[in-house]
C-alpha positions as CSV (number, residue, x, y, z in Angstrom):
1,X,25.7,11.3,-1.2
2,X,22.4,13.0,-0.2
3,X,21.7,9.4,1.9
4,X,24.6,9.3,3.6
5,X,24.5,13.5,4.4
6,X,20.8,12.4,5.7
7,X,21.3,9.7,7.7
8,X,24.2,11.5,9.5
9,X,22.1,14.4,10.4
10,X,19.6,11.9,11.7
11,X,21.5,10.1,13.9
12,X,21.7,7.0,11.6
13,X,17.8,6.8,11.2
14,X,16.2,6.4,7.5
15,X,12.8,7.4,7.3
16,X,9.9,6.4,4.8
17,X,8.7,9.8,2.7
18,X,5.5,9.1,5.3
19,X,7.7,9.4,8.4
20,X,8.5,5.5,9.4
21,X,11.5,4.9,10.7
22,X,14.6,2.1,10.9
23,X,17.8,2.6,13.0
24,X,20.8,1.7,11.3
25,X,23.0,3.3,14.4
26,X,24.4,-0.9,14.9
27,X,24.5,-1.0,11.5
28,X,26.9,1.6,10.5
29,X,29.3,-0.1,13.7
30,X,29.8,-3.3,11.3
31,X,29.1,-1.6,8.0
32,X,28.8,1.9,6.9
33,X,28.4,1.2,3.0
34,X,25.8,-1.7,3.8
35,X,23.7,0.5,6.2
36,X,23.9,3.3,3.8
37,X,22.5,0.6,0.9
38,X,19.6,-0.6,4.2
39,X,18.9,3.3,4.1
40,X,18.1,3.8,0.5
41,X,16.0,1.0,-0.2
42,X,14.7,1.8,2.6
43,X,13.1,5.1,2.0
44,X,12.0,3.4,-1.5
45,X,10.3,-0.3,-0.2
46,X,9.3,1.2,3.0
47,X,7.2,4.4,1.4
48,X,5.8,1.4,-1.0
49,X,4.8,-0.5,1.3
50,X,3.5,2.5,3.4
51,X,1.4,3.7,0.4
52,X,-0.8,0.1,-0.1
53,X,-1.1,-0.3,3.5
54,X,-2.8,3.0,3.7
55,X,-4.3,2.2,0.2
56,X,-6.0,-1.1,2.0
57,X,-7.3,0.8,4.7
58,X,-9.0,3.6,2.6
59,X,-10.7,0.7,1.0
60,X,-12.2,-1.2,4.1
61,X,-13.3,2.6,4.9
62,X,-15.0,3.0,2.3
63,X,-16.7,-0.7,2.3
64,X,-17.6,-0.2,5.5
65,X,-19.7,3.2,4.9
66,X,-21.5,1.4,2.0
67,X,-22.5,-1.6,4.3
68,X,-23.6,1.0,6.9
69,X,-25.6,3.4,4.1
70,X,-27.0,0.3,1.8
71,X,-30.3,-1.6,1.4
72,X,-29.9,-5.1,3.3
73,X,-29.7,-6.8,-0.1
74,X,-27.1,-4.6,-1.0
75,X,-25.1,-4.7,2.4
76,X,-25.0,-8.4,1.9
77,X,-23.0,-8.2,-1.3
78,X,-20.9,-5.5,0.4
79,X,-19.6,-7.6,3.4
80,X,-18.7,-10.4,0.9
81,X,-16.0,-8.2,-0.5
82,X,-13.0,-8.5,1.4
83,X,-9.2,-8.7,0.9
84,X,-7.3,-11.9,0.3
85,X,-3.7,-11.7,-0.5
86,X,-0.8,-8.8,-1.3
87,X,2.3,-10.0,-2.8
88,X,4.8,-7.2,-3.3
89,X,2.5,-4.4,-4.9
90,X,-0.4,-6.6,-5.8
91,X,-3.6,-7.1,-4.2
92,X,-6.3,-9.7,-4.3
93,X,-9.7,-9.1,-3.5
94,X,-12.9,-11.3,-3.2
95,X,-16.1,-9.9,-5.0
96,X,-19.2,-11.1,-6.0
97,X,-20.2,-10.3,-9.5
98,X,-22.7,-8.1,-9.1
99,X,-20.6,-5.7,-7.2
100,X,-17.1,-6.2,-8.8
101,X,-17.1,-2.8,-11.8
102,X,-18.5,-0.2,-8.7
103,X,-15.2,-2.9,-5.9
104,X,-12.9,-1.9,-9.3
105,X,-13.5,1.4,-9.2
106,X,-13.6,1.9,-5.4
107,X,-10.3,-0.3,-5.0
108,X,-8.6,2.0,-8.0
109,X,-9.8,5.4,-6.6
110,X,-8.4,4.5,-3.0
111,X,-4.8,3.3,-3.5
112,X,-4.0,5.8,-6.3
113,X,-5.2,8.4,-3.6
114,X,-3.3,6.9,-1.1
115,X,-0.4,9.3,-1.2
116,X,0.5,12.6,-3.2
117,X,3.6,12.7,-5.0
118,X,5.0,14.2,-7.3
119,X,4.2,11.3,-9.9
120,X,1.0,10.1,-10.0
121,X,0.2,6.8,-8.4
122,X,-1.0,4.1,-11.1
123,X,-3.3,1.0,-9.5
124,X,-4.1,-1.2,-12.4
125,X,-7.8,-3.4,-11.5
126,X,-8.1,-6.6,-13.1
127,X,-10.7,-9.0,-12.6
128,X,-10.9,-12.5,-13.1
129,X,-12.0,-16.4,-11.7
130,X,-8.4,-16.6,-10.2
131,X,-4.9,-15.1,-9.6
132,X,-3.9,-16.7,-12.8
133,X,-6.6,-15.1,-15.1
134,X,-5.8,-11.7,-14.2
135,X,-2.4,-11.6,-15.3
């Protein structure tokens, strides 16, 4: 009920916890229950996705301030670390070796800061050759 109560104040408009937005106002003409359901998941997958986009930025940030700040031998390694993939909530970054425990941590420390709620955000790292080995 607290959904529906919402997106009737709002005009028909769901929002993500970080203030994106979807109309449903066309929606609700055809299907009132099914725009409700649109509503719900999407204040859940929305604020997910929300969260590891901002996650991913935080992260180029930060590699970018250590390629500005490091030793040219360093900056090299730093500029070879880059983002790959995302499926759903995982991500796949390229690393070299000699960078990838200090990548871990940075990538770890940046998506489970990318939002405060009232449940702490868990980012597992894994590393590995391939998609395949981490899992």
């Amino acid at each position: 009920w607290e959904e529906e109560n919402r997106l009737k104040a709002n005009n028909w408009i769901a929002y993500t916890l970080t203030g994106r937005r979807r109309r449903l106002d066309e929606e609700k003409k055809f299907n009132e229950y099914g725009a409700i359901t649109q509503a719900i998941n999407f204040r859940v997958q929305g604020t997910a996705q929300d969260i590891i986009k901002i996650g991913m930025i935080r992260v180029y940030e930060e590699r970018d301030k250590l390629i500005a700040n490091s030793p040219p031998e360093t900056r090299k390694m730093w500029q070879r670390f880059r983002f790959l993939l995302q499926v759903h909530d995982e991500c796949m970054w390229e690393c070299p070796k000699v960078i990838v425990n200090e990548a871990k941590r940075m990538v770890k420390e940046k998506m489970e800061g990318a939002a405060k709620l009232k449940c702490p955000l868990i980012f597992v790292v894994k590393s590995g050759a391939d998609w395949e080995s981490c899992h």
